[in-house]
DOFI-134689 format. One record per residue: z, x negated, y of N, C-alpha, C in turn; residue in one letter. Coordinates in pm, whole numbers, plus 50000, padded with zeros to 5 digits. Each point is the difference from the previous one (the first is absolute). Example, Ala and Ser with C-alpha at 12.3 -4.5 7.8 and 13.67 -1.06 7.14 Angstrom:
2
507804868149431500005008950119500004991050120A;499285003550105500064991850119500735007750109S;
//
This chain:
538
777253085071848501034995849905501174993750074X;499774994350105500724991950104501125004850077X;499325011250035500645014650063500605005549912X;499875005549891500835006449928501294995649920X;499384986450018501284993349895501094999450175X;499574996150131501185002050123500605010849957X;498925012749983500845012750082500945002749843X;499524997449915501205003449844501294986750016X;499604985250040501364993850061501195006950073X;499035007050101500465006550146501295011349980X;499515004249919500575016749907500954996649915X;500194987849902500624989749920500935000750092X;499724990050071501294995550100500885009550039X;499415009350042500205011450075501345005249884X;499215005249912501085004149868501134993550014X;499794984149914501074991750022500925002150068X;499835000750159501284999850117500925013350007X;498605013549934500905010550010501215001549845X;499324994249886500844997449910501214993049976X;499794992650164501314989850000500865008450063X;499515006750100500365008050100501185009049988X;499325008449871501065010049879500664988349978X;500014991549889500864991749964501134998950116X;500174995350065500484994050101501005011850032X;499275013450028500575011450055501445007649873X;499484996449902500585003549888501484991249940X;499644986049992500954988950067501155005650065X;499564996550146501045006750113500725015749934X;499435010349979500785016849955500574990549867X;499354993349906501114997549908501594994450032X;499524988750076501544990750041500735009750132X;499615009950079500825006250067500745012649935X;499285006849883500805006949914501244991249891X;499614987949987501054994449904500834995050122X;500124997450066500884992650098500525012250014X;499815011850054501105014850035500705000849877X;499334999149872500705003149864501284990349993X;499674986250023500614987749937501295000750139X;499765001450079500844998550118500745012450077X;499645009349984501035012950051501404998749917X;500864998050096501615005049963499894982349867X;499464990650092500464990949845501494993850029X;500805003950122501384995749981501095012549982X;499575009149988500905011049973501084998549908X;499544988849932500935003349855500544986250020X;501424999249904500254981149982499234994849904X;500264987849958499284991749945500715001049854X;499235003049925500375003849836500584982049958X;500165003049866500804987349966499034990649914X;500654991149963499214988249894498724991850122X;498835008849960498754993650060500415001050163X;499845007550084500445003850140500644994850022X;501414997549977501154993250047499674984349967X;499384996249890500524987850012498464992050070X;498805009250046499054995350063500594999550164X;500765010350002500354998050174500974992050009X;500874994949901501254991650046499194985849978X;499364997549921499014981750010499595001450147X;499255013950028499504999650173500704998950101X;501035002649980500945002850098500894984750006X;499884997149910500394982449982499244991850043X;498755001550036498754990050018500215004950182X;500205012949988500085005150171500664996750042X;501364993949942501494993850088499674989750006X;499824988049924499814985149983499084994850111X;500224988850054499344993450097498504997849915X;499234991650093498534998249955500544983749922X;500504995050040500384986849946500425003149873X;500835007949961500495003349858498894999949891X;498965002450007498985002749907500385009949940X;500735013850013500035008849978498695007849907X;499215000350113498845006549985499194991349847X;499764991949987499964986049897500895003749868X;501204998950020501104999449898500595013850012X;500015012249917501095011550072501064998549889X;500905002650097501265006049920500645015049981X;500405004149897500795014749959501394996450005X;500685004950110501724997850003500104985250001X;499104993550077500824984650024499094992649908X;499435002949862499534992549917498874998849955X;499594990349943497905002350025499775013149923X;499135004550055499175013349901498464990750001X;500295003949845498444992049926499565013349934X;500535009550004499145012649939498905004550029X;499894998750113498735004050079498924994850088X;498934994250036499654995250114500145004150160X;500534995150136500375005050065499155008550125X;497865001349971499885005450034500115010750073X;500365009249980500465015250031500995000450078X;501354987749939501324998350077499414993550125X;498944995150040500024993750147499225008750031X;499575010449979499215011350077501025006450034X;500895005549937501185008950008500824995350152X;500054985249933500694989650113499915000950146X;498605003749979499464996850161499695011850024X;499835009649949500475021250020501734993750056X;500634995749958501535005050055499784994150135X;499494981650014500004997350139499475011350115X;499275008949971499155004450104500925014549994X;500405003649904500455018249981501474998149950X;500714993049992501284998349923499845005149883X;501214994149946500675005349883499935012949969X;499555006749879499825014249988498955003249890X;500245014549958499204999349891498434998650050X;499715009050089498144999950032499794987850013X;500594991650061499344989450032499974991949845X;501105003849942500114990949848498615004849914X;499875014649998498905008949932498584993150079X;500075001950123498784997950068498544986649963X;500804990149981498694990049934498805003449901X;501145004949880499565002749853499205013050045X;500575003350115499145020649962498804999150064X;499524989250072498925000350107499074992349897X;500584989449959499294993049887499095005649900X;501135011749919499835007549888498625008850051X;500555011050139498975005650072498534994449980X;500034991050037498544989649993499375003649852X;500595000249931499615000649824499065011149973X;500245012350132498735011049959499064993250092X;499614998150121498484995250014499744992349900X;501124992049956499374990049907498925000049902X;500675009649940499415003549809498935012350068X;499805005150143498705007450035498994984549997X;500404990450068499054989850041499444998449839X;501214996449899499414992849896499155009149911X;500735014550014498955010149954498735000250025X;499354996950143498904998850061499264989049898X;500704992249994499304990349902499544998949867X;500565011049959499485003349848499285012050001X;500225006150080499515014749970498675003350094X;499075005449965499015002350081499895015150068X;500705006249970500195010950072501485001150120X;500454999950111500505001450067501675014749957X;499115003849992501055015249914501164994849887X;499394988649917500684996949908500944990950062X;500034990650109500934991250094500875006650052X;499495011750084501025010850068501055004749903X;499505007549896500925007949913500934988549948X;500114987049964500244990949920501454997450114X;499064995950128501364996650082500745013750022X;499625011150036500835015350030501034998449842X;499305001749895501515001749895500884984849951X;499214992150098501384987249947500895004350161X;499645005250126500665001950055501065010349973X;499685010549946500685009349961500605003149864X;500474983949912500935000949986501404994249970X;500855005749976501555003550000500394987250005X;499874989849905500364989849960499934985850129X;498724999550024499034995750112500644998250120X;500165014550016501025002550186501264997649961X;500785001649897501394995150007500204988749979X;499304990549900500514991850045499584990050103X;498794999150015499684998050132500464999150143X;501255012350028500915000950094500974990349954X;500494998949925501114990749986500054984849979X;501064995850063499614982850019500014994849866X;499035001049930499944991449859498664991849991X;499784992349910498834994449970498875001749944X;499985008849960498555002949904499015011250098X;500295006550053498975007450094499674988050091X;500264987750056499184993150071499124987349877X;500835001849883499434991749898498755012049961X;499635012050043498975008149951498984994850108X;499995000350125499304997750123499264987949926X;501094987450019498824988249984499515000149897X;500385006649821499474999749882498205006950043X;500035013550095498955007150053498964988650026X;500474990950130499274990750089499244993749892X;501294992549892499094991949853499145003149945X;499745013649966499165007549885498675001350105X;500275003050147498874998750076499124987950021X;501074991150024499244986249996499364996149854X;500685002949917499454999149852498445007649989X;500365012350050498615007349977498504997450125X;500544989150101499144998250063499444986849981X;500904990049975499734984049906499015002049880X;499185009249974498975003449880499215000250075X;499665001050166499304998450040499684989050124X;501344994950020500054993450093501304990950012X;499634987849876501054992550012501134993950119X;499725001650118501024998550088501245012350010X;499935009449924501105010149973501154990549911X;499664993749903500704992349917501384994650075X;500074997950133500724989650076500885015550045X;499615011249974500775008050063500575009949847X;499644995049929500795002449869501314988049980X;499564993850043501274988649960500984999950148X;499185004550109501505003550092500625013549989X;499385008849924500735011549937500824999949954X;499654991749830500864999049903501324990950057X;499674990550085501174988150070501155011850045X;499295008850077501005011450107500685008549883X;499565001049860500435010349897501204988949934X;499724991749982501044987549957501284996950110X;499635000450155500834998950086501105011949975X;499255008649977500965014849998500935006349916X;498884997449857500775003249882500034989649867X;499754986750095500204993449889498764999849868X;500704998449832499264998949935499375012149997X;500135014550008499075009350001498715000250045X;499584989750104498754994549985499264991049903X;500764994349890499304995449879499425014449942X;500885011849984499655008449972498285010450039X;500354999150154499055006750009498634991650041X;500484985450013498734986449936499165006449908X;500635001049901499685000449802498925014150033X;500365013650068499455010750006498464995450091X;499794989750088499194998550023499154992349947X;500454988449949498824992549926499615010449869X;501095008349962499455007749862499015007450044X;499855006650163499005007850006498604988250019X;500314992550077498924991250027499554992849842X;500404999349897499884997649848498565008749964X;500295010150013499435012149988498395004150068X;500515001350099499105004550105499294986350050X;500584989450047499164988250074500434985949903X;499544998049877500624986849963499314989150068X;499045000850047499484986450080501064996650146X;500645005249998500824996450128500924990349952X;500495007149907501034987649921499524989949950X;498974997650028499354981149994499604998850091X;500265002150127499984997950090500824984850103X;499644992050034500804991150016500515003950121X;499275002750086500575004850160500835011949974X;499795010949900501305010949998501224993449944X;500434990949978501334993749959500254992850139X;499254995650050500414989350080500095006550141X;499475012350014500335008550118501715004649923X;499805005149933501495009149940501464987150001X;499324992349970501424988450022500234994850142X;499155002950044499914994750160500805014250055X;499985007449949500315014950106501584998849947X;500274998149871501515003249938500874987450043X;499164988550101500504986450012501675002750084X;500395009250121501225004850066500775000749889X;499495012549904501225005649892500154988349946X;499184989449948500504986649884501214997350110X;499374998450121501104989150093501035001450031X;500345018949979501565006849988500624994049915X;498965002949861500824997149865501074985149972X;498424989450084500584988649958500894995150087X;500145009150177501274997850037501684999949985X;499365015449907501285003649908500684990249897X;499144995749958500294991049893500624985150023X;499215000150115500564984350035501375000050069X;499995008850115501415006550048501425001049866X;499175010249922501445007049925499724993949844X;499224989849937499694996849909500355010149897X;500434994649897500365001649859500215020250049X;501315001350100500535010550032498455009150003X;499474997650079498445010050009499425001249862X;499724992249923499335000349920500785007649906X;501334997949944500825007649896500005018350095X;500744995150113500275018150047498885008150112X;499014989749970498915010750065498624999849934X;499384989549952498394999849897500475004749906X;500924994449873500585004349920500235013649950X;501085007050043500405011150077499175005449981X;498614997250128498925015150022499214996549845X;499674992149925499254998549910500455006849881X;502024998650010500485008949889499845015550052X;500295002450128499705015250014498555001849973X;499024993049986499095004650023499135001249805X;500754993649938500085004749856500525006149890X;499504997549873500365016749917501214993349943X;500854985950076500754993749892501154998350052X;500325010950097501314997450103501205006849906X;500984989550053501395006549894500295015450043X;500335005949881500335018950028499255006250058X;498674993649963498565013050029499645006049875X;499895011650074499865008649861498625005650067X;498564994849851499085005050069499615014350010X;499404996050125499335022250064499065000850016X;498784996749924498954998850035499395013850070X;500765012849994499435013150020500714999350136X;500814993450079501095002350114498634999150116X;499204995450044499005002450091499175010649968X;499845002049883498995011549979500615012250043X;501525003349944500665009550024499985002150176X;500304988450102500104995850127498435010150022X;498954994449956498605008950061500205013849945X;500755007449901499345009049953501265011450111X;501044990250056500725010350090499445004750124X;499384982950028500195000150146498804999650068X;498535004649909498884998850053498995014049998X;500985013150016499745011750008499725002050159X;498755006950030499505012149918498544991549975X;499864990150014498684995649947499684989949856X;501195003949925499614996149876499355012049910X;500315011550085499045010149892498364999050015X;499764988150113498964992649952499294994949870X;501124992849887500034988650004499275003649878X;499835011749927499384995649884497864996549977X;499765009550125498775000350049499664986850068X;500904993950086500104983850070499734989549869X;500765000849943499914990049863498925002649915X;499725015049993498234994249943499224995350079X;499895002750135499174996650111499944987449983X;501254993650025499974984050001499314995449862X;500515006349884499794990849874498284997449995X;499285014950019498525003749992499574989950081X;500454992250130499384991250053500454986650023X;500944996549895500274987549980499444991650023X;498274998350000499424992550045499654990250138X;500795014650091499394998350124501734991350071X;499794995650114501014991350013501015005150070X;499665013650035501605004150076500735009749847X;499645003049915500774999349852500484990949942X;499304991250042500604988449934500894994350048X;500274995750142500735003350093501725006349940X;499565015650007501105006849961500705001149856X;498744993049944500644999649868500814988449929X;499674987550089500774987649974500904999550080X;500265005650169501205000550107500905013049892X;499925006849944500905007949956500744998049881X;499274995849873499974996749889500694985249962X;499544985850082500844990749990501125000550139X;500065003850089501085004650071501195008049933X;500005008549930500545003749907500724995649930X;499194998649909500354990949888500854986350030X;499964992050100500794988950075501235008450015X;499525011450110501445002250011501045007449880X;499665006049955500705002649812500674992249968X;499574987449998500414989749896500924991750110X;500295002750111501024992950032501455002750002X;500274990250037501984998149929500915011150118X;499475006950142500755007650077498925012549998X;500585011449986499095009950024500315007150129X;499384996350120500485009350126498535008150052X;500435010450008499195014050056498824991350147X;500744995350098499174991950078498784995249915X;500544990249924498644993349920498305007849987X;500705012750008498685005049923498805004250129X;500904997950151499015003150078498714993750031X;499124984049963498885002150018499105005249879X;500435008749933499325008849884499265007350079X;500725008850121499845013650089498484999550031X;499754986350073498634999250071499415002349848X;499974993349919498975002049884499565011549972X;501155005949977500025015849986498805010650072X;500494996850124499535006950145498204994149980X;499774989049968498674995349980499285013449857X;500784995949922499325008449888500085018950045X;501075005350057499555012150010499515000950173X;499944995750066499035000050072498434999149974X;499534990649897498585002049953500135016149946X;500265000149907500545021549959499555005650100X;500995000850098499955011150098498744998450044X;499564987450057498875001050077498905004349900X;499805003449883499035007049936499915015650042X;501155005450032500125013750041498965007250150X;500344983850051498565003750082498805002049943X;499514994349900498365001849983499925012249898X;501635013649956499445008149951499765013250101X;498975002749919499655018450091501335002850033X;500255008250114500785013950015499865008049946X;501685004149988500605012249892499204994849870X;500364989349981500164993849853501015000949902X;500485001349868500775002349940500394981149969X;501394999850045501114983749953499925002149919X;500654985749930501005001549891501235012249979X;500655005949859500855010850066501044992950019X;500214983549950501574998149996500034995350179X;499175002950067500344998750121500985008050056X;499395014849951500265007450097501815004249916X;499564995549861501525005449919500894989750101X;499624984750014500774993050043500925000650135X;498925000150116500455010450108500985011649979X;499645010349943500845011849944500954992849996X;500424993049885501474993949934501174994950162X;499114990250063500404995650139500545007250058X;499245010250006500325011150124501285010749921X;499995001549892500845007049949501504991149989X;500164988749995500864988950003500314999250144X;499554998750060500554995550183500035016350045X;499785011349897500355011550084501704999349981X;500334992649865501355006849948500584987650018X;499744990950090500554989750092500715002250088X;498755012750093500535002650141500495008849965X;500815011349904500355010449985501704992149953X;500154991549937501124993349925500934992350175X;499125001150080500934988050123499715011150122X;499385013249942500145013350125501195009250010X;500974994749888501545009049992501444989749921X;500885008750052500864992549916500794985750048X;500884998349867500284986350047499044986150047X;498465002649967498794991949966499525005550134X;500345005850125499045002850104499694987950076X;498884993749988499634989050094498555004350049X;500215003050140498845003750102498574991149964X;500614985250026498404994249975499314999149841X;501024999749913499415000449870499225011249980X;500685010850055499475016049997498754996750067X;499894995650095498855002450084498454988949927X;500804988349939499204992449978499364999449810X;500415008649899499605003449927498865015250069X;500895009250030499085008150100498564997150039X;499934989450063498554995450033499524991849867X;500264995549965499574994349881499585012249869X;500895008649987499085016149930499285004450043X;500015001750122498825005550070498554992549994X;500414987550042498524991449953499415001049902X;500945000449873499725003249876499195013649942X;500175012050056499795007849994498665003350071X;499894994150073498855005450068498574991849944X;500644986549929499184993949971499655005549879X;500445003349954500145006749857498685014450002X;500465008050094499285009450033498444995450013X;499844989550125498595000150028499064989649865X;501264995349908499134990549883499615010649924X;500745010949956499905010849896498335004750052X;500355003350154498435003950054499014991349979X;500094987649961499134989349983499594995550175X;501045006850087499494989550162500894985549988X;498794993050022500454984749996500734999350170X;500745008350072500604994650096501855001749969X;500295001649834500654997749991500784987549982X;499314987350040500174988249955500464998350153X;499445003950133500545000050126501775003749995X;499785012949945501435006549997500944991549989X;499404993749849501024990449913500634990650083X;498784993550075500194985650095501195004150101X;499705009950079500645001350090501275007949929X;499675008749959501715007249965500784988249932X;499764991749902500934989249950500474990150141X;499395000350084499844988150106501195010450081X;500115010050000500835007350135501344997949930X;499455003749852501654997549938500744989549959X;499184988350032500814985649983500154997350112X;499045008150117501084994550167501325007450002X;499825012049936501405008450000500814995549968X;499664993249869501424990949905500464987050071X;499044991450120500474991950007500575003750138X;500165009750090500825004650094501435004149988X;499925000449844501275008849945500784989349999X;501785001249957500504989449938499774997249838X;499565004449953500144999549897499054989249907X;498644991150079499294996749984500534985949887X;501204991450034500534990849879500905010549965X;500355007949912500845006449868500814988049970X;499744990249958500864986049949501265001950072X;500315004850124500885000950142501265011649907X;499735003349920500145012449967501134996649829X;499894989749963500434994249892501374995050034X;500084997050120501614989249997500865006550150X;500754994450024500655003150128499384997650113X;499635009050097499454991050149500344986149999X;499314989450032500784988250050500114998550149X;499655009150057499764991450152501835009650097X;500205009349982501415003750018500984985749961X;500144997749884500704991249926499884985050053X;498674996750033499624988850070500385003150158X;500095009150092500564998150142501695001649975X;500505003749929501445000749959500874980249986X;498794997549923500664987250000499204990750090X;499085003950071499474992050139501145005650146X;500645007349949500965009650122501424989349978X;500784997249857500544992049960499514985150069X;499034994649895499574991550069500944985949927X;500545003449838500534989149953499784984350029X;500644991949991499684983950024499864997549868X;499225006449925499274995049873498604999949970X;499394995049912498244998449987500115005049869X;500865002749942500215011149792500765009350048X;499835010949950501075009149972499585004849868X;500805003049881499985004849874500475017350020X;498995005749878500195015350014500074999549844X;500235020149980500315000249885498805013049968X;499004996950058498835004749947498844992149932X;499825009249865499714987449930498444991650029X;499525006150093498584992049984499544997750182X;499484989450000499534992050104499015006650068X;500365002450173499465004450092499454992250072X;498644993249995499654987650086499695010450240X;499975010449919499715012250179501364998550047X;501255002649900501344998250087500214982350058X;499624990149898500194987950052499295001250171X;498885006649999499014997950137500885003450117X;500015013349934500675008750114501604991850052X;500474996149938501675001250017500104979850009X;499024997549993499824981950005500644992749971X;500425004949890500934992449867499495004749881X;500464989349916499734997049831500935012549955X;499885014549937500625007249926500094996049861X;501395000149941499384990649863500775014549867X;499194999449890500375016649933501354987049932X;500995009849928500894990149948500875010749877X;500064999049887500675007449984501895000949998X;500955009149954501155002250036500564986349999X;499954993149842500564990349996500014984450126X;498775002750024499124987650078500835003750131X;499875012450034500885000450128501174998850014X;500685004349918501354995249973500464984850010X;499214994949931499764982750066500374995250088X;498195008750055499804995350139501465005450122X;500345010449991501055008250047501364983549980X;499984994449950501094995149969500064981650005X;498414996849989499824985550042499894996950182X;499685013150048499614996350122501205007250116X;500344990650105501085009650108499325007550071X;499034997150038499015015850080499325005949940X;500115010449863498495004049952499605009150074X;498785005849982498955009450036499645007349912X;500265009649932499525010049932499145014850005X;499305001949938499265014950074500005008649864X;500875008950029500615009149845499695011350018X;499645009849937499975016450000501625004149960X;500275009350074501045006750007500475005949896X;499455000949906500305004649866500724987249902X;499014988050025500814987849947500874994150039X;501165002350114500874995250086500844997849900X;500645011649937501235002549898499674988549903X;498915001349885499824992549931499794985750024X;499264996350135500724980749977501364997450010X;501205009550037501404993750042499754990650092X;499504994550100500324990950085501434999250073X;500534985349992501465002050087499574998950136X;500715002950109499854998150141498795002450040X;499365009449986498355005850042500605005350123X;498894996450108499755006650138499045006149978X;499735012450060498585006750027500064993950136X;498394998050008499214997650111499495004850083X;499055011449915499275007950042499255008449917X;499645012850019499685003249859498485011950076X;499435002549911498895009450082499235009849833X;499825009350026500035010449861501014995849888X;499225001549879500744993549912500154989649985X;499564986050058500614984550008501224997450101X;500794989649973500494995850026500234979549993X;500354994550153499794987249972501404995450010X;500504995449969501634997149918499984982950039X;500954996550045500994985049983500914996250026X;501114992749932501094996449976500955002650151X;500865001849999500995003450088500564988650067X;500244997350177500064987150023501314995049986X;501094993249945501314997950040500644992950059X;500495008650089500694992350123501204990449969X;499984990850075501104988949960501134998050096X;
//
């Protein structure tokens, strides 16, 4: 009996190390495929506007300022505190420029390595719910592959590294059911989700205790799980209450305030959308939502078990939070993705345990079809004409083709069309992100970065210049390292007339219509032009 219980230890063990072994091996191919995805060609393009621009100009402010300034502590946007955001990210960015300069990769680079991390991640946390291995793999392969995920992920914004540590939380959450010292690494999670994005960690707080409601209520009488979680979020309090004590009243009105009104259904001139995220998944989470109707019984039928439950409270009150708040931005909806990727990853991995040359579902194979018939008349629409663009051509191209073939071997009932899928979607989001075309947003307004070396070539002795375009470029402020301010005719006319040196940046079409007296051109580059008063000699 003595002996047998060694040699079945022996074999145990044995298992164990090789099970870690895979693990481990699987890990590594995950994070070196998302790192090629997240990081090929991530400075090719400039830095889009709003989020981008005004994350690299706080960085780029924290990167100029001495260490004495408290920069890094206190940031400022154009000279003045920015309480919008926590400055996390901006001192990662910060210390990317010390080492790589100024520039977009290095601006992109923090957030994308970060984001990267987010597929071993949700494989690790998969491991943890799921007892089959197949269902972890597939889970991390389609949150890697897709659309939403890798774009924004490349770009310097906040919520793809607010997905990473939300991942870390839900792990520590799901391992604190068994081993209360995780608790302490839920509350330095949530601290790093608060550093980053602020109150959106109340948010995705609420999604975890609702699952832990559910699934583990003895945790939540737990005295040591509070007192690890306040101990871990203790940094983020100490930001907050630096802020506060620093910038008093000012913090509290234009930055808690503020995020609490954006972050409700009661903000002035919101008009509610409760369908505006749903619509967001039903664009942008192809080709594996023709999953979704077989996934959602899957999950519902096992509600019981805790990685449904899981997906059904991370999706459902995630949601629903975000609906009801007072800003509706497309970003928001990215830690849905992992949820997603959890629920049809369990799916797929059922496809393993059926026979070969099995008959699918048909809306699979209709679904596929539809794909492939859509990205044929993609690449056919940008293969002639005024619309000829080589990489679009090429990169719908591979994307029909994947489609198609997958289509073919599901009709046959060979389950190695789910390979196809993985990889043909995966060739065609490296395609897209080699291309330029990968932010479209670039694509909405005038280049700024021409326009920005035009007046860095100038080189005005001003920190404003007023334009007569009507909406605010926080990428041209970066680029051109001045305050662009939108103004309309009248306002400039003003300004044109209160000040002896103005600075103006006009399109050539509006020259005639302000009448300015004594206008100098400066310098002008496409259709802008930067205009000021004429000097007179005495």
């Amino acid at each position: 009996m003595r002996e047998g219980s060694f040699i079945w230890g022996h074999l145990e063990r044995q298992h164990r190390t090789a099970e870690k072994w895979i693990d481990w091996l699987w890990l590594v191919v995950l994070l070196m495929a998302a790192l090629l995805l997240f990081i090929v060609n991530l400075g090719n393009l400039p830095l889009r506007d709003w989020d981008e621009g005004t994350v690299a100009q706080v960085a780029k402010e924290i990167w100029r300022a001495s260490a004495d300034d408290l920069r890094w502590l206190y940031p400022t946007l154009g000279g003045q505190a920015y309480h919008h955001k926590p400055p996390l990210v901006h001192i990662l960015i910060a210390g990317a420029y010390s080492i790589g300069g100024v520039n977009e990769w290095t601006t992109r680079l923090p957030g994308a390595i970060l984001t990267s991390l987010s597929v071993p991640l949700l494989y690790w946390l998969s491991r943890e719910i799921f007892r089959y291995r197949w269902a972890a793999v597939y889970s991390a392969l389609v949150y890697l592959t897709m659309l939403p995920v890798v774009r924004h992920g490349r770009l310097a914004i906040l919520d793809g590294v607010v997905v990473s540590f939300f991942l870390v939380m839900m792990l520590c959450v799901l391992r604190s059911r068994r081993d209360l010292r995780y608790c302490l690494g839920i509350g330095w999670s949530f601290g790093l989700i608060c550093l980053t994005q602020g109150l959106m960690g109340v948010v995705l707080g609420i999604v975890a205790i609702a699952f832990l409601f559910w699934d583990t209520p003895r945790l939540l009488n737990c005295r040591y799980f509070w007192l690890a979680i306040g101990f871990g979020t203790l940094p983020a309090l100490g930001w907050y209450a630096a802020q506060i004590l620093h910038y008093g009243q000012d913090f509290i009105r234009n930055g808690l305030f503020y995020q609490l009104l954006n972050y409700s259904p009661f903000a002035p001139n919101h008009s509610p959308a409760p369908w505006f995220y749903v619509l967001e998944l039903l664009k942008w989470t192809w080709p594996w939502l023709i999953f979704l109707p077989q996934t959602a019984r899957l999950v519902w039928e096992n509600r019981n078990m805790s990685w449904a439950r899981l997906t059904i409270v991370w999706g459902g009150v995630y949601l629903l939070l975000i609906s009801l708040m007072g800003a509706n931005y497309s970003c928001y909806v990215l830690p849905l993705y992992p949820c997603l990727a959890l629920a049809f990853g369990t799916q797929l991995a059922e496809v393993e345990n059926i026979p070969l040359f099995s008959q699918y579902p048909r809306g699979w194979v209709v679904g596929l079809s539809m794909l492939a018939v859509i990205a044929s008349f993609g690449s056919i629409y940008f293969s002639w004409g005024t619309h000829f663009k080589t990489d679009l051509q090429l990169i719908f191209a591979a994307f029909a083709l994947t489609m198609t073939l997958a289509a073919i071997l599901a009709e046959r009932g060979d389950g190695q069309f789910l390979r196809i899928l993985f990889w043909g979607t995966y060739i065609s989001l490296l395609l897209l992100m080699k291309s330029h075309y990968w932010v479209w947003e670039l694509w909405e307004a005038y280049p700024v970065k021409p326009v920005a070396h035009m007046i860095n070539r100038v080189n005005p002795n001003v920190s404003k210049i007023y334009t007569s375009f009507p909406e605010h470029r926080p990428s041209l402020n970066f680029y051109s390292d001045r305050t662009i301010i939108p103004a309309s005719f009248s306002e400039l006319q003003n300004y044109w007339q209160d000040n002896k040196k103005p600075y103006i940046l006009i399109q050539e079409s509006d020259v005639k219509k302000l009448q300015l007296d004594s206008m100098q051109l400066v310098d002008e580059v496409d259709d802008w032009k930067l205009i000021t008063k004429e000097t007179k000699l005495k």
